[in-house]
N, C-alpha and C positions, 0 to 999 in steps of 0.2 A: 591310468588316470593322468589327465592332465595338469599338471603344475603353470602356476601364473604368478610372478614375482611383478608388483609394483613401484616403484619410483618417481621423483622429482617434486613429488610435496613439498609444503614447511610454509613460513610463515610472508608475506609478502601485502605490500600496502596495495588499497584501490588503486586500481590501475593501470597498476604492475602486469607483470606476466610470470607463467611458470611453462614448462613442458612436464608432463606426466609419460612416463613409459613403461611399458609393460612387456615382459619376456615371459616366453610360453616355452615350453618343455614339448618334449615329442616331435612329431611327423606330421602332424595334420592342421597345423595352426594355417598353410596355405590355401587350406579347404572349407574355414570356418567362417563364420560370423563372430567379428570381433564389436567388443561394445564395452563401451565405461559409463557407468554408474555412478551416484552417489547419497548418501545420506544423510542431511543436516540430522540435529540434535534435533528429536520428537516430530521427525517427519518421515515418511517414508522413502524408502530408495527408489529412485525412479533414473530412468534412462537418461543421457547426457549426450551420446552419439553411440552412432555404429558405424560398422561399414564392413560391407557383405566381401565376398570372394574376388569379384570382378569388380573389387573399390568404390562402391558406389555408398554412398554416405548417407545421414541421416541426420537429423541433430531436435532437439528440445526448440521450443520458438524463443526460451529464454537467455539461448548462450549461440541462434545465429549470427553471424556475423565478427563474432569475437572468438569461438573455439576451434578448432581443426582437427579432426581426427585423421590421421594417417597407417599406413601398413607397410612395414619393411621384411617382406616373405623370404626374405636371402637373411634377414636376421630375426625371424621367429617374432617382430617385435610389434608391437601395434603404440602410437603416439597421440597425446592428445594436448595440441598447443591452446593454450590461455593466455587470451590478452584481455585489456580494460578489464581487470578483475575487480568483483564489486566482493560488500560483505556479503550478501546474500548469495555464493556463490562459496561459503564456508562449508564444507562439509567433510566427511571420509569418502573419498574415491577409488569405486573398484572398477575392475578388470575382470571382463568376460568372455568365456569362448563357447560357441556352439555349434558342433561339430553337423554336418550330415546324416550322422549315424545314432545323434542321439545325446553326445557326451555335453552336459553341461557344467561349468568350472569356473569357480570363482579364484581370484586371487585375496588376499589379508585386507586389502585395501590402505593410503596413504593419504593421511592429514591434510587439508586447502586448509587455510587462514589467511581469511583476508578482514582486517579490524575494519571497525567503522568509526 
């Protein structure tokens, strides 16, 4: 099983910026589909971005322009840069892996605050 540790949350004004990063466990994180998630309070978790094996990206029409997700395959890592952060961009944000073979893996997930 795959393990997925999240990072670079906490609490930061409109505006602002944070990076989120996420560390995967094992040998096949170069092989995956990576993607971060999140879930305001009484809504559902819905996708935030991905990005496939051969780095090709993806993102929500709500956070183009302003998020970036990236893949560091020499460090297991997958990143996800936040800028102009609004409140409505408040939520718990996870870390996903999906492997080829099937394996689906979440990480704990890590705090956004951003006050209004």
């Amino acid at each position: 099983q795959v393990q997925l540790e999240e990072s670079g949350g906490g609490l930061v004004q409109a505006g602002g910026s944070l990076r989120l990063s996420c560390l995967a466990s094992g040998s096949i994180f170069r092989i995956s589909i990576m993607g971060w998630y999140r879930q305001a309070p009484g809504k559902q978790r819905e996708l935030v971005a991905g990005i496939t094996r051969d780095f090709t990206t993806n993102y929500t029409d709500s956070v183009k322009g302003r998020f970036t997700i990236s893949r560091d395959n020499a460090k297991n890592t997958v990143y996800l840069q936040m800028n102009s952060l609004k409140p409505e961009d408040t939520a718990v944000y996870y870390c996903n892996l999906k492997s080829p073979s099937g394996i689906d893996s979440w990480g704990k997930g890590t705090l956004v605050i951003v006050p209004s």
